[in-house]
C-alpha positions in Angstrom: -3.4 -3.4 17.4 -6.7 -3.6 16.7 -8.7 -6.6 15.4 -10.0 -4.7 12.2 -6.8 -3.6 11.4 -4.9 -7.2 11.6 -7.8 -8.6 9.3 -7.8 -5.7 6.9 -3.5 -6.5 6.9 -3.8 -9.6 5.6 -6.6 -8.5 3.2 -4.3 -6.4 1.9 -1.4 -8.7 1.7 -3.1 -11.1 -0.2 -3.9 -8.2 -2.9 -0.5 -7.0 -2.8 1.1 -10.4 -3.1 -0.9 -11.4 -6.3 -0.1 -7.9 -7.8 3.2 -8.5 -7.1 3.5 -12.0 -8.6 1.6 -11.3 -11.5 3.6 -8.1 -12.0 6.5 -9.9 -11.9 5.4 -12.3 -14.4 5.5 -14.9 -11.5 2.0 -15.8 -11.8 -0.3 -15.5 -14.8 -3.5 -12.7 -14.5 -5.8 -15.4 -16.0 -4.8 -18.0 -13.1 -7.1 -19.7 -10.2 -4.1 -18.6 -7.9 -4.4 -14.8 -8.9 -8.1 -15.0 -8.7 -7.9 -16.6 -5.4 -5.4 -14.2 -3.2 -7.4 -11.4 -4.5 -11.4 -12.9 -3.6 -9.3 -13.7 0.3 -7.5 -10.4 0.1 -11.0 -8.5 -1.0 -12.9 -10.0 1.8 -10.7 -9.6 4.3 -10.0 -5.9 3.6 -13.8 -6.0 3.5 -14.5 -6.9 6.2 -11.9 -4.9 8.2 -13.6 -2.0 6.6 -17.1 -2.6 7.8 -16.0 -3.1 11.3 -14.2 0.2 11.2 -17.4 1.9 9.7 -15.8 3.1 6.4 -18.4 2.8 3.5 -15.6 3.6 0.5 -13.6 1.5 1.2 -16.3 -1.2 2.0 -17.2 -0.6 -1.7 -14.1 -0.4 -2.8 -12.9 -4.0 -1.3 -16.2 -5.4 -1.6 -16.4 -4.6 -5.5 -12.5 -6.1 -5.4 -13.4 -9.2 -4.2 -16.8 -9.8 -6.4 -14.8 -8.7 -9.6 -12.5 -11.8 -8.7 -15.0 -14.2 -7.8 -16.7 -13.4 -11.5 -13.3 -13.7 -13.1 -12.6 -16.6 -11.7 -16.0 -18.4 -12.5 -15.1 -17.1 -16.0 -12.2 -18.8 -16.1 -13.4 -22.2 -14.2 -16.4 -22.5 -16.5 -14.5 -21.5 -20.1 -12.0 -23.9 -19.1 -11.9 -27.5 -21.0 -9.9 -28.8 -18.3 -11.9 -28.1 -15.0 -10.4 -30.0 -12.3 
């Protein structure tokens, strides 16, 4: 198997797994957790995708992963309990 496509695996797992906990109401969609496996997952996949030369879906996990890294500043910096 190739390098990009173990990287771009796991990338994809960590999406998958916080769609699948928030989904089943095992995590919340507002939490550091969520916002965490999906900034991982989105870079990952990201990066898989630029070594294997594919521009969509470069764009596509490279949007993925900045959306989550703004969400979860949001969330860090309009929470009153910042740890």
């Amino acid at each position: 198997m190739q390098l990009a496509n173990i990287i771009s695996g796991f990338g994809v797992t960590f999406i998958l797994a916080g769609f699948f906990l928030s989904t089943f109401k095992l995590i919340k969609t507002d939490s550091v957790f969520y916002y965490v496996l999906n900034i991982i997952g989105g870079g990952l996949a990201c990066y898989g995708s630029v070594l294997i030369k594919s521009v969509p879906f470069t764009i596509l996990e490279g949007i993925w992963g900045l959306v989550a890294a703004v969400g979860l500043i949001k969330l860090l910096t309009n929470s009153k309990t910042i740890a």
